[in-house]
N, C-alpha and C positions, 0 to 999 in steps of 0.2 A: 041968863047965866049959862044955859044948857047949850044955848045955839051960839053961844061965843064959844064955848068948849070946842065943840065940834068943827066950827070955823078953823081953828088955831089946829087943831088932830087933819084938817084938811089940807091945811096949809106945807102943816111937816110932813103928810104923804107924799103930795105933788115934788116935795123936793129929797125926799130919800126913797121912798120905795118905787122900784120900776115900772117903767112905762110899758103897756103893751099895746101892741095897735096890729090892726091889719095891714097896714103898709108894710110891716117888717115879717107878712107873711107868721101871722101868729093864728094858730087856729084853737078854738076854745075844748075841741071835741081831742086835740091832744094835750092837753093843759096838762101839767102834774096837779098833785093836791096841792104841795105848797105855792103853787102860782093860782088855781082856785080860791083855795082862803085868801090869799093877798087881793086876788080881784074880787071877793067876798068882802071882805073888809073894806075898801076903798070904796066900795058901791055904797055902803052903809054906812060909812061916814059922811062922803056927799049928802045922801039921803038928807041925812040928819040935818046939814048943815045948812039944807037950802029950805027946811022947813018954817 
């Protein structure tokens, strides 16, 4: 039940909250907070979901 939660919270990430990559010249050492929690949160959800 938990790891379809998190599957489905994964899913709706990948298609609403933004993508960051280094290709687009994103670097983590100028991150704001709110792009931190966002890449905090995405991380932790993955986690979760592939457990």
């Amino acid at each position: 039940m938990k790891k379809k939660i998190f599957k489905t919270l994964a899913k709706i990430n990948k298609k609403v909250l933004p993508k960051y990559s280094t290709d687009q010249d994103f670097d983590l050492r100028n991150a704001s907070k709110v792009q931190m929690a966002l890449i905090g949160w995405k991380l932790w959800v993955t986690k979760n979901s592939l457990d």
